[in-house]
MARMIBA-830271 format. One record per atom (N, C-alpha, C): atom name; y, z, x; residue in one letter. Coordinates in nm, 2 decimals, padded with zeros to 4 digits, m for minus. Example, Ala and Ser with C-alpha at 12.3 -4.5 7.8 and 13.67 -1.06 7.14 Angstrom:
<pts>
+----+--------+--------+--------+---+
:  a :      v :      w :      u : r :
+----+--------+--------+--------+---+
:  N : m00.57 :  00.78 :  01.32 : a :
: CA : m00.45 :  00.78 :  01.23 : a :
:  C : m00.33 :  00.78 :  01.32 : a :
:  N : m00.22 :  00.71 :  01.28 : s :
: CA : m00.11 :  00.71 :  01.37 : s :
:  C :  00.00 :  00.79 :  01.29 : s :
+----+--------+--------+--------+---+
</pts>
This chain:
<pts>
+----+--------+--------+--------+---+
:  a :      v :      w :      u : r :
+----+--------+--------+--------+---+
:  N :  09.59 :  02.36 :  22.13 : x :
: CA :  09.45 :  02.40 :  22.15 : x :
:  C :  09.42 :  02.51 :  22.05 : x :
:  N :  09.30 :  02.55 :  22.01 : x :
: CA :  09.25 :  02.63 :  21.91 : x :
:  C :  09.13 :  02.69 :  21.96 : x :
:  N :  09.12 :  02.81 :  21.89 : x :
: CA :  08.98 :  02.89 :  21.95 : x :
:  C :  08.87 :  02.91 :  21.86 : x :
:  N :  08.70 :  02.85 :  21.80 : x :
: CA :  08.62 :  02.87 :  21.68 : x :
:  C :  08.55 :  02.99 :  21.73 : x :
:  N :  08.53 :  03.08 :  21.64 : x :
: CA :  08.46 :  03.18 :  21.67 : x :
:  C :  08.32 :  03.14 :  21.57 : x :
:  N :  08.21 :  03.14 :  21.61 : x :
: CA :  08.12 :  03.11 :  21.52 : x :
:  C :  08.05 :  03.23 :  21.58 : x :
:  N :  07.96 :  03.25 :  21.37 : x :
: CA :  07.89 :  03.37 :  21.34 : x :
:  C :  07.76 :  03.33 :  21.37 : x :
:  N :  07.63 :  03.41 :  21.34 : x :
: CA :  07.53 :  03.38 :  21.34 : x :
:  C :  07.48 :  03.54 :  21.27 : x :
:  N :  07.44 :  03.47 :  21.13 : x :
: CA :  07.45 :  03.63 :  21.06 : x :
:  C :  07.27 :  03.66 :  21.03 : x :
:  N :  07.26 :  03.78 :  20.97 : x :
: CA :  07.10 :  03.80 :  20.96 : x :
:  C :  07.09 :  03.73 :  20.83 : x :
:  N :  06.90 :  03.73 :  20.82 : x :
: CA :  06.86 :  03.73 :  20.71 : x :
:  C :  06.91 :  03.73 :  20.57 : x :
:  N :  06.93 :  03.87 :  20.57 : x :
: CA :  06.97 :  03.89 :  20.40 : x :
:  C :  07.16 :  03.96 :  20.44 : x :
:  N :  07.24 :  03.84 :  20.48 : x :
: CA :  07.36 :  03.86 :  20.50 : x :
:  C :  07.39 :  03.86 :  20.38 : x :
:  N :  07.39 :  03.80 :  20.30 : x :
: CA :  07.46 :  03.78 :  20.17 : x :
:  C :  07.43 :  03.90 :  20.08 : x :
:  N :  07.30 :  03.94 :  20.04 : x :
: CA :  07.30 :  04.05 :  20.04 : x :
:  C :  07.37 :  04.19 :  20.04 : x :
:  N :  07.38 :  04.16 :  20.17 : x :
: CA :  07.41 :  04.34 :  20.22 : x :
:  C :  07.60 :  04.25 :  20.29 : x :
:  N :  07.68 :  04.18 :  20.28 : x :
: CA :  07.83 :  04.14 :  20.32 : x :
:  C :  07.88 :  04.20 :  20.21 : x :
:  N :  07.86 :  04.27 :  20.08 : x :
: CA :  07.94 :  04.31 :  19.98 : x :
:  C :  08.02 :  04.44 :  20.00 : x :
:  N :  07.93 :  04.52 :  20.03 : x :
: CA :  07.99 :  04.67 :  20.10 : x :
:  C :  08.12 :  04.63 :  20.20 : x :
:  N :  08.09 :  04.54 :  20.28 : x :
: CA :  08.19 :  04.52 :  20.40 : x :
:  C :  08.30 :  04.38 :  20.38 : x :
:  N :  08.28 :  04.34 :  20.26 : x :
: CA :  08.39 :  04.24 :  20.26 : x :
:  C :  08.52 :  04.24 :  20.21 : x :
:  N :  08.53 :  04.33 :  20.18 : x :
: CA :  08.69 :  04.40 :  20.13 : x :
:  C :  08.76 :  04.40 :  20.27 : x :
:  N :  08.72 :  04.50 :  20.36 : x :
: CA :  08.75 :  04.51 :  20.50 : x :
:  C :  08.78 :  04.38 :  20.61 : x :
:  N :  08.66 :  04.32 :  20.54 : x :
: CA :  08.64 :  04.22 :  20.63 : x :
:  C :  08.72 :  04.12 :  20.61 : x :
:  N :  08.75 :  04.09 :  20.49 : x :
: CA :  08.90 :  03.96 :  20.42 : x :
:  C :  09.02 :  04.05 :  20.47 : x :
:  N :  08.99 :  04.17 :  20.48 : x :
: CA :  09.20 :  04.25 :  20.48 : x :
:  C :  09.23 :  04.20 :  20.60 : x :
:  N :  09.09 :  04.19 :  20.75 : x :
: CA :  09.14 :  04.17 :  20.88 : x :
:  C :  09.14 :  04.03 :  20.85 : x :
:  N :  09.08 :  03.96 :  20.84 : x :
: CA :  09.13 :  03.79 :  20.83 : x :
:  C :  09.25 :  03.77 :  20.77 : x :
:  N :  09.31 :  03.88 :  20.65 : x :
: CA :  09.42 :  03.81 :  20.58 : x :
:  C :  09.55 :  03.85 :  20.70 : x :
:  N :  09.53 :  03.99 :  20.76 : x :
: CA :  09.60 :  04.03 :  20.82 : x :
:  C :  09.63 :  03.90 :  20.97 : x :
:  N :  09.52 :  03.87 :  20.99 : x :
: CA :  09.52 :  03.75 :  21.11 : x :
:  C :  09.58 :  03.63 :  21.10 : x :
:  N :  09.58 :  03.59 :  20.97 : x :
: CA :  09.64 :  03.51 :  20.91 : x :
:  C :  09.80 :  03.50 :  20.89 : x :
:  N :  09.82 :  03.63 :  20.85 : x :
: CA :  09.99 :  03.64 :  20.79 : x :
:  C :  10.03 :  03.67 :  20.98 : x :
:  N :  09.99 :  03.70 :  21.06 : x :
: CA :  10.01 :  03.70 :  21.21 : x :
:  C :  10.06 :  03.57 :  21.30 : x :
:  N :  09.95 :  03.48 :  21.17 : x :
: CA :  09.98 :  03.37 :  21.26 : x :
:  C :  09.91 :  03.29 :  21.38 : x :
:  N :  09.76 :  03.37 :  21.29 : x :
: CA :  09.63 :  03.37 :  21.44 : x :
:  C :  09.54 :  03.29 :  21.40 : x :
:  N :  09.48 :  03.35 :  21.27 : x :
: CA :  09.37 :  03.28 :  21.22 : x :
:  C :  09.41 :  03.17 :  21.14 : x :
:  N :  09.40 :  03.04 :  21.14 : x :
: CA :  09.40 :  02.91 :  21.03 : x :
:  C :  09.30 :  02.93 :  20.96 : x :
:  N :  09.16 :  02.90 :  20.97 : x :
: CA :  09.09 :  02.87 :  20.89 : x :
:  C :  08.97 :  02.99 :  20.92 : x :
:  N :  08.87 :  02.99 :  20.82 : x :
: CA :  08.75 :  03.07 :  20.80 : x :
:  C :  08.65 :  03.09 :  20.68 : x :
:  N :  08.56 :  03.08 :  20.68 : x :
: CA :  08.45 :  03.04 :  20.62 : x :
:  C :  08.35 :  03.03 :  20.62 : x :
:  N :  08.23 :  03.09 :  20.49 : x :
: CA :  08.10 :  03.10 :  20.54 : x :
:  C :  08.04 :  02.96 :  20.55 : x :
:  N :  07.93 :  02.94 :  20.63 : x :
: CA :  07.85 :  02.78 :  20.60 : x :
:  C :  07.74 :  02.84 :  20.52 : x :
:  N :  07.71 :  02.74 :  20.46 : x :
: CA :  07.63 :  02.70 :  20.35 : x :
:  C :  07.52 :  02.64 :  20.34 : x :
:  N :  07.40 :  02.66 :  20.25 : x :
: CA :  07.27 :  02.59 :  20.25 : x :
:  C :  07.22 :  02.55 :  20.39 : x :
:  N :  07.14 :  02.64 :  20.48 : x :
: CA :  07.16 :  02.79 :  20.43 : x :
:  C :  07.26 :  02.84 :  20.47 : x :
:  N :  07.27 :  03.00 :  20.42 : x :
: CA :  07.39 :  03.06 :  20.48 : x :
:  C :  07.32 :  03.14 :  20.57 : x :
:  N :  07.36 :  03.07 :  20.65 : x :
: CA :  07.33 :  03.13 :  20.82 : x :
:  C :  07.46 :  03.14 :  20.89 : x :
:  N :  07.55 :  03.16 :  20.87 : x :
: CA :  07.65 :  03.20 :  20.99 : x :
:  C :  07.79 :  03.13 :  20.92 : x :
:  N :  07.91 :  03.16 :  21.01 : x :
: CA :  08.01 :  03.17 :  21.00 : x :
:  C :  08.13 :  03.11 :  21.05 : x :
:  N :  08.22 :  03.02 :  21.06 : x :
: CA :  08.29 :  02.95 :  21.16 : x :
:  C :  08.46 :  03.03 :  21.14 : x :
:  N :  08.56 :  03.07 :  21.20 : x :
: CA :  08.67 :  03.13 :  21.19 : x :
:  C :  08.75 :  03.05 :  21.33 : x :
:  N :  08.87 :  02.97 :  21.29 : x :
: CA :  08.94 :  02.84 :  21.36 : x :
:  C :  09.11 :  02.96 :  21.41 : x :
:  N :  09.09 :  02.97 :  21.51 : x :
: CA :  09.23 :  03.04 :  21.55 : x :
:  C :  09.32 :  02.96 :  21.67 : x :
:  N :  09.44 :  02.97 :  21.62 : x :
: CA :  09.55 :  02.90 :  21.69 : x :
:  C :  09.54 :  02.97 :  21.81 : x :
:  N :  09.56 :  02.88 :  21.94 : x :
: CA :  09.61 :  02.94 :  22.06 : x :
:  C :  09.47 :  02.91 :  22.19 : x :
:  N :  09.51 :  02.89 :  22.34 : x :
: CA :  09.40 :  02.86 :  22.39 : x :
:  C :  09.33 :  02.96 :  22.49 : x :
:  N :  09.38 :  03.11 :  22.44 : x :
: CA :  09.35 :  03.20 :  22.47 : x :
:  C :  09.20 :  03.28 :  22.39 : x :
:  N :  09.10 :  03.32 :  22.44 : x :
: CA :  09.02 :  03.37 :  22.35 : x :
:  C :  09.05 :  03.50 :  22.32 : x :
:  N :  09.12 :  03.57 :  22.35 : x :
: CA :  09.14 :  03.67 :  22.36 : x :
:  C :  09.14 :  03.73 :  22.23 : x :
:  N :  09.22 :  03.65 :  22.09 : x :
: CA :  09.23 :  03.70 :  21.95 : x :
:  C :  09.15 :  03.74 :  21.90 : x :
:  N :  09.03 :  03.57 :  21.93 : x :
: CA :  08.94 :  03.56 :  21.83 : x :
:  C :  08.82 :  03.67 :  21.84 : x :
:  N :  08.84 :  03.69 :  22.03 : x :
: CA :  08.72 :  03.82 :  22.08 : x :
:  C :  08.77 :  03.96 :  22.02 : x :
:  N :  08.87 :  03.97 :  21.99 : x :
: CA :  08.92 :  04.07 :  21.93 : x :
:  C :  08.91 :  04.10 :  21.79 : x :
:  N :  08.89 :  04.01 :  21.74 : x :
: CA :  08.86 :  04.01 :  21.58 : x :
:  C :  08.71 :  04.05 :  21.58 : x :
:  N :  08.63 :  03.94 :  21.63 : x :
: CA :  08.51 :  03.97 :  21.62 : x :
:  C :  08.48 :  04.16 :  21.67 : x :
:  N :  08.45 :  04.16 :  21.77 : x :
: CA :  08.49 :  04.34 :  21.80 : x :
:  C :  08.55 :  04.43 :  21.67 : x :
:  N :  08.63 :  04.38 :  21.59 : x :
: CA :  08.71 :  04.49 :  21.51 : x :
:  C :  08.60 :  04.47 :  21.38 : x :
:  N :  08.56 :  04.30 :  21.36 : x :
: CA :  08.48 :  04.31 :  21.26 : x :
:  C :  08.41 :  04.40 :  21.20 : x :
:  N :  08.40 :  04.46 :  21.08 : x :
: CA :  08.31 :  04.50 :  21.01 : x :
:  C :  08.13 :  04.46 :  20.97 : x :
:  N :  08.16 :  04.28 :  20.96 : x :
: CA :  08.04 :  04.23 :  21.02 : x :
:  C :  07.94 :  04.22 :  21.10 : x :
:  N :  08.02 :  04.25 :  21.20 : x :
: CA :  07.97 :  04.27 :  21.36 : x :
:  C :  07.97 :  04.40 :  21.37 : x :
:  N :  08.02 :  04.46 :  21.34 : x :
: CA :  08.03 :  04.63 :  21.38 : x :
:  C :  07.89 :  04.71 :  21.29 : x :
:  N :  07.83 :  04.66 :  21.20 : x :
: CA :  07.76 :  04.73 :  21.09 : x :
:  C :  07.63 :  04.59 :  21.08 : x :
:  N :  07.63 :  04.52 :  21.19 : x :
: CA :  07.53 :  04.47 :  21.24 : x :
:  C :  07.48 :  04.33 :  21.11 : x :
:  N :  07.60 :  04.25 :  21.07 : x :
: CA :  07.55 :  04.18 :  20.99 : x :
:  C :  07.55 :  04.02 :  21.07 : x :
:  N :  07.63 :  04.02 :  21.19 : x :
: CA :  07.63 :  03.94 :  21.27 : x :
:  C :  07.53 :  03.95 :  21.35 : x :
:  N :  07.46 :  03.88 :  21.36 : x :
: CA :  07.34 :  03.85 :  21.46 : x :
:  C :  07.38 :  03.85 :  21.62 : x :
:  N :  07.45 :  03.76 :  21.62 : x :
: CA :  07.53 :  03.70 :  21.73 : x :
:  C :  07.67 :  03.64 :  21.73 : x :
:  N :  07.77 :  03.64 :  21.80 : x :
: CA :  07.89 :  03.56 :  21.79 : x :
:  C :  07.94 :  03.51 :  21.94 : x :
:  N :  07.99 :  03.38 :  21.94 : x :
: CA :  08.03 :  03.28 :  22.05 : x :
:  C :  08.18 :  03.29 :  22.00 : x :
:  N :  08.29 :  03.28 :  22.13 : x :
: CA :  08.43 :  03.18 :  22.11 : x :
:  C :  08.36 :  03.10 :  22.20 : x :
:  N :  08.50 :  02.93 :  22.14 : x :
: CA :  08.46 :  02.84 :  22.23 : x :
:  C :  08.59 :  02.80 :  22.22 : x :
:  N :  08.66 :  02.72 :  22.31 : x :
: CA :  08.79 :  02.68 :  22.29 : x :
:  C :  08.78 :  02.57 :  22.24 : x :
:  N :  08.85 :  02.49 :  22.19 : x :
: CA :  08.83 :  02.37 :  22.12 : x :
:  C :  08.95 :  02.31 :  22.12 : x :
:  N :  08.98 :  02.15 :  22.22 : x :
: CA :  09.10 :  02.08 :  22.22 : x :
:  C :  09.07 :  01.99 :  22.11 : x :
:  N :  09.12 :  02.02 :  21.99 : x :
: CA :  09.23 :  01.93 :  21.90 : x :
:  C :  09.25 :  01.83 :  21.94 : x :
:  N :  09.16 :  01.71 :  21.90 : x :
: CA :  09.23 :  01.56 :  21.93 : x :
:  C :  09.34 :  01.49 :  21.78 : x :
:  N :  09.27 :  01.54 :  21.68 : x :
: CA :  09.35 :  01.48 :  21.55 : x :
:  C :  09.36 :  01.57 :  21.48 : x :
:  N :  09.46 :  01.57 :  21.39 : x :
: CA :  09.48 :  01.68 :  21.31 : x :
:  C :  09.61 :  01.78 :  21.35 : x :
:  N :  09.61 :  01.87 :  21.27 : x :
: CA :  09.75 :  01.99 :  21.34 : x :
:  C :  09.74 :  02.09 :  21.21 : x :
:  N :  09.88 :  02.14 :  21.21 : x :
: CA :  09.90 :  02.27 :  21.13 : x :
:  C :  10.00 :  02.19 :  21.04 : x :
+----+--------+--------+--------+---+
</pts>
C-alpha cells in the first residue's frame, strides 16, 4: 500500500515557490534517501497543485511532511489531503 499526498497550491505558486524550493527538494530528497517518498511532482497546465506518492499504509509520513513543508508552512499550499491508495499494478 502507498500514501498520495496531494497539493492544492495558490494562484501565483510558481511565482513566489523559488524562495522556498531549495528547502523544499532537501526535505523530499531527505524522504527519499529514508525510504519514504517514491515519487513527487508538480501537475501541469495549469499548475495548480501537487501530487507526492509515499510507501507504507500509514499516513502518518506523508502528514508529517506536509506540516514540515516550507510550502505549506509559508502558505503556498492552499490546501493538502493524504489518501491511502492500494496499489493494484505496479511496484517499486
Amino acid at each position: 500500500m502507498h500514501t498520495i499526498l496531494f497539493y492544492d497550491v495558490v494562484d501565483d505558486y510558481v511565482d513566489r515557490r523559488m524562495r522556498f524550493r531549495q528547502i523544499h527538494l532537501e526535505l523530499a530528497r531527505q524522504s527519499q534517501q529514508r525510504g519514504e517518498l517514491l515519487l513527487a511532482g508538480a501537475l501541469a497546465d495549469p499548475a495548480d497543485g501537487a501530487v507526492l506518492v509515499f510507501r507504507g499504509d500509514s499516513t502518518d509520513i506523508a502528514e508529517a511532511f506536509a506540516n514540515a513543508d516550507p510550502y505549506v508552512t509559508n502558505g503556498l499550499v492552499k490546501a493538502w489531503r493524504v489518501r491511502k491508495w492500494i496499489t493494484v499494478v505496479g511496484g517499486e
